[in-house]
N, C-alpha and C positions, 0 to 999 in steps of 0.2 A: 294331238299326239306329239310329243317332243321325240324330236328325229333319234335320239341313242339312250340317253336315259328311261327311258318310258319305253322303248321297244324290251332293253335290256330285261327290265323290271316283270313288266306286266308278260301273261302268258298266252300268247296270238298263235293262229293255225299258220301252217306253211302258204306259201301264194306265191304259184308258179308263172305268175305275168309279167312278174318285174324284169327277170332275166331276159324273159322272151322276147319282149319286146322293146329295150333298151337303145336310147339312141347314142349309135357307135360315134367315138368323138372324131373321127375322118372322112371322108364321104364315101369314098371307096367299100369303105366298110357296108355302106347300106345295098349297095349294088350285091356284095356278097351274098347278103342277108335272104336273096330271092333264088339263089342257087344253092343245091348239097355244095357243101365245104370239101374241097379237094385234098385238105390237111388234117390230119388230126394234131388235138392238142391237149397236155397235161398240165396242168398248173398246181403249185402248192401253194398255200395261205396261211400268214400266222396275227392274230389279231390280237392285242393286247388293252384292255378298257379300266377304266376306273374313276370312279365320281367321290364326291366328298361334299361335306359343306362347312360351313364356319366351324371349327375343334371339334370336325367330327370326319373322320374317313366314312364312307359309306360299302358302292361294291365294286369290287372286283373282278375281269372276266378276261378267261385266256382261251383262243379259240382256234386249232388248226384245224385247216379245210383242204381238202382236194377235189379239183373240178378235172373231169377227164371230156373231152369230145373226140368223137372216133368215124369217119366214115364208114357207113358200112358197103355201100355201091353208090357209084353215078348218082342214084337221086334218095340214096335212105343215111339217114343219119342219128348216129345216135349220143345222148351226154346227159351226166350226170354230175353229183357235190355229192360228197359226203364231210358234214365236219360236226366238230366236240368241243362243246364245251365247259367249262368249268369255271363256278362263280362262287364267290365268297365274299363275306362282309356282312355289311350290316344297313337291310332295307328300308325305308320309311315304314312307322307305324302308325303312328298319328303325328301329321304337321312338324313338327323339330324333336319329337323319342322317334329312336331307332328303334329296330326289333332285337338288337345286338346289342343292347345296352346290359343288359343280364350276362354279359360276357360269351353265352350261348352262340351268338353267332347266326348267321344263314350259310347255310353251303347247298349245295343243288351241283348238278350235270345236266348237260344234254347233248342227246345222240338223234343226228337226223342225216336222213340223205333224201332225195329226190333223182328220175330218172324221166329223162323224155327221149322219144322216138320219133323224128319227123320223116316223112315222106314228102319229096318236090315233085310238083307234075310240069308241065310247060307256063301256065299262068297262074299257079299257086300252090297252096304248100300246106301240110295238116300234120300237125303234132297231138300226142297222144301221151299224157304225162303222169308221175304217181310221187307222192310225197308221202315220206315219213318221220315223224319225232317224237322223244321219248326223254322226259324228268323221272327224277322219283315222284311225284306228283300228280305227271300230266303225262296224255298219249294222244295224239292228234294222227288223226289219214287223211290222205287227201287226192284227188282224184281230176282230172282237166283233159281240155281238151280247146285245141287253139290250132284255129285256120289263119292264113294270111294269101290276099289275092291280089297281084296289082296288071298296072295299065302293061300295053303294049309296049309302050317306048319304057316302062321301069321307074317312069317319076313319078308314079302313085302307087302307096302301097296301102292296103284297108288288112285292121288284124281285128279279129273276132273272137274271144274267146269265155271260156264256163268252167268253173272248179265246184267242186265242193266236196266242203270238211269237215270231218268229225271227229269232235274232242271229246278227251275224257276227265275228270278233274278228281284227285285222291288227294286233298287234305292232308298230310303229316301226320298232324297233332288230332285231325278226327279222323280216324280209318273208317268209319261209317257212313259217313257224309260225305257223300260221292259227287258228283254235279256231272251233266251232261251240255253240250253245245253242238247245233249244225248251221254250217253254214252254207247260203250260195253266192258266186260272187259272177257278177259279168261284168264283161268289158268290149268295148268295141273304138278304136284309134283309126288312126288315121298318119301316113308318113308323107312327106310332100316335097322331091326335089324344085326348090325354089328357083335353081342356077347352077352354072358350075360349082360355085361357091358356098352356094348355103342353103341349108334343109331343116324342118322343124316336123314334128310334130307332136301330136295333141291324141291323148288317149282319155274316155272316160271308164270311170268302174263303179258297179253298185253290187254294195254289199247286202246281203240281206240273211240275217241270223235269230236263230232263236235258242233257249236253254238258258243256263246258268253262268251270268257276267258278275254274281259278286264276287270279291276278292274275300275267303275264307280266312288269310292271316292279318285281314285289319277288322279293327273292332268297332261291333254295329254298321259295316260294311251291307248295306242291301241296295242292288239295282234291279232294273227294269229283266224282264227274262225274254226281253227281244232289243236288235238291235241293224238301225237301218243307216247305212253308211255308201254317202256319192261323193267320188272323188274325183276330181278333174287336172289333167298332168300336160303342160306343156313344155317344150323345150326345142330353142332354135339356137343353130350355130352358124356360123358366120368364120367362114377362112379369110383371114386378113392377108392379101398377098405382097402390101408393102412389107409386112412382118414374119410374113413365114411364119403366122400363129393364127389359132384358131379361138374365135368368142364365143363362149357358153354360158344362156343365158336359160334357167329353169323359172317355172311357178307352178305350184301345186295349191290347189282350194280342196277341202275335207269340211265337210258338212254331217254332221251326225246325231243320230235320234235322241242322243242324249243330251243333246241341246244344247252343246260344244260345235265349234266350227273353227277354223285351223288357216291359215295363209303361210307357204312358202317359198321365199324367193332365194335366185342362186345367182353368184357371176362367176365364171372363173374363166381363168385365159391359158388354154394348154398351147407352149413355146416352145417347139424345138432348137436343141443346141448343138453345136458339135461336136462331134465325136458319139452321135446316136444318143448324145443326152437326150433329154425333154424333161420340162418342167412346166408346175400345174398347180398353181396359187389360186384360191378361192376362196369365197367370203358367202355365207350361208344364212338369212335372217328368217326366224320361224315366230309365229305368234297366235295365238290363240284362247278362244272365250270357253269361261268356266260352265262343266255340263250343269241342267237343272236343279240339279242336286247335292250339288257340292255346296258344302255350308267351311265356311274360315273359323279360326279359331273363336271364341274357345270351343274344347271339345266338346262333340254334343249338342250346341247352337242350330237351331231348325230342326233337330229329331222328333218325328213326329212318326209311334209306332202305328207301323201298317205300309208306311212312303218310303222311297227311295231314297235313302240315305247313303252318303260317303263323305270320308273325311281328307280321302287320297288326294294327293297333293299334285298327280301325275293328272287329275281333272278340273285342274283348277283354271285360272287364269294367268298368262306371264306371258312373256317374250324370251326371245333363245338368238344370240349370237354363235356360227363355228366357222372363225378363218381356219383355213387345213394348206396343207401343201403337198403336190406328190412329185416323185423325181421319178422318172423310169429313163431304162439303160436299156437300148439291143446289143447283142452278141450276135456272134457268126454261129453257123450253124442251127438258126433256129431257135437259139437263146435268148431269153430276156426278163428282167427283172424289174420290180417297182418298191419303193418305201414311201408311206407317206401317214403324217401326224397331223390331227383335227384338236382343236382346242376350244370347248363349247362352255357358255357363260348362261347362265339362265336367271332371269330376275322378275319378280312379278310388275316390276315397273315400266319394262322393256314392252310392252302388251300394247298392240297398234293402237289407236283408238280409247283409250281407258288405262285405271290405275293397276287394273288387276287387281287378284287376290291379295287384300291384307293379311300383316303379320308370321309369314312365310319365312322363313329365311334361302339363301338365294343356293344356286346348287352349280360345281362346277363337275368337271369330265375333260379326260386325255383319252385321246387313241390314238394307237401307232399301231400298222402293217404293215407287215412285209411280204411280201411276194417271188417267185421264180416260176416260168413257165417254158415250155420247149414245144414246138411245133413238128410233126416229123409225117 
């Protein structure tokens, strides 16, 4: 799965584990992470995306969000996102035709928010979480629940967690042809103060779905109506105290029933500066093998009525570069602000291991964020 184009594009249930249990880029921060938050905090988000490829713009996405967390006592706590957004342009149809080529266009919205509820006791902590999103198209629920227990001294932390979701799928162009999906997905990590200085860890997750995965606006588009996906997520940071900066190093492995499997690796180095600067340059390398099914051009090559065919370009084989950069700013009073721009390159030649999918042509992507938040 291509880390921003292919999330943009294809239509995926919400999944309330990323947040959860995200490793904070400070250490301090993880120590919080085991107690109710004594703060509450508002933040807004503005997200701005767009991909293209050789004479051809592709799509479009503008996205504001606001995340709220709020105490609610000593040990219950509560936070939520709600964000929208709106896409336009013109999506892959088959291989190098848009669907936008008829001048027609794609346009779509999406409205989601999710809500979780945690309770801390003395040595662990149970959140209780609910997820909603809404296309003209698609309706996904979603439903979780995520323990987290650690050691006595605080330098192990074990998170456990279970969702599951249910989509709905309405066609445009066939109001009758409906598709259904459910998913369940677990996960079970692991946090590990290594030192003063440095802590990693390692989360896995297995997806397990069944229902309706073809993509209804590509054509002769048929997959499998199940789909079993493990994913394995590491991440260690390292405080460099000659530098007064911090090493962050990611890998993430996705293995998936559809016979696609995914490698990716991150470095970036968050530097604080003066004057409550900070700055956060990173460099992002994603690669991955084409699912069973995916046949290259020309169209229609391997179709065989009755089998799992697709011609999407989003399951193919290729590699992905995204150097990004962020800057964030503190203010007095609880103030604070972030921007930062990703620049992702994608080529089927970039593909670790192999040439990749022939005959493609290559696909680029910007994004720019901006952010404000107040703690009170």
């Amino acid at each position: 799965m291509a880390p921003i184009p292919r999330a943009i594009e294809e239509k995926s249930s919400l999944t309330l584990f990323s947040a959860a249990l995200a490793l904070p880029g400070m250490l301090p921060l993880a120590v919080a992470a085991q107690t109710a938050p004594d703060q509450g905090v508002i933040a807004l988000k503005y997200f701005d995306y767009r991909d293209w490829q050789p004479g051809a713009n592709r799509m479009s996405v503008r996205s504001p969000s606001l995340y709220v967390l709020r105490p609610l006592s000593d040990d219950l706590a509560l936070e939520g996102t709600v964000v929208y957004d709106s896409m336009s342009g013109a999506s892959p149809l088959a291989f190098n035709t848009l669907s936008g080529a008829s001048g027609l266009g794609v346009t779509d919205y999406r409205t989601a928010g999710d809500v979780k509820v945690t309770k801390y006791f003395d040595r662990f902590a149970l959140g209780v979480g609910g997820a909603y999103s809404r296309e003209r198209d698609y309706i996904s629920h979603a439903l979780s629940v995520e323990a987290r227990t650690w050691t006595a001294d605080k330098n192990r932390t074990f998170a456990f967690g279970l969702a599951g979701t249910s989509d709905a799928i309405h066609p445009t162009d066939r109001p009758i042809d409906n598709g259904q999906r459910r998913t369940l997905d677990f996960l079970v990590g692991v946090t590990q103060v290594m030192n003063a200085n440095a802590i990693v860890q390692s989360n896995i997750t297995y997806s397990a779905g069944h229902g309706d995965y073809s993509d209804p606006y590509k054509l002769l588009d048929t997959r499998p109506d199940h789909r079993r996906t493990l994913a394995w997520l590491t991440r260690f940071n390292q405080y460099v105290s000659s530098a007064d900066a911090t090493l962050k190093l990611l890998y993430r492995y996705i293995h998936d029933s559809f016979g696609d499997h995914s490698h990716t690796f991150e470095l970036a180095w968050y530097q604080p500066l003066p004057n409550a600067f900070a700055v956060t340059p990173s460099l992002r390398y994603y690669t991955q093998s084409a699912a069973d099914f995916f046949f290259g051009p020309p169209f229609g090559n391997g179709l065989v009525p009755g089998e799992p065919y697709t011609a999407d370009t989003r399951l193919s084989a290729f590699g992905a570069l995204t150097p990004s950069i962020r800057v964030d700013k503190q203010f007095d009073h609880g103030w604070s602000a972030d921007v930062s721009f990703s620049y992702y390159q994608q080529r089927s030649s970039w593909r670790l291991g192999g040439s990749g999918s022939g005959g493609l042509l290559p696909v680029s992507a910007r994004w720019i964020s901006i952010g404000v938040a107040k703690t009170f």
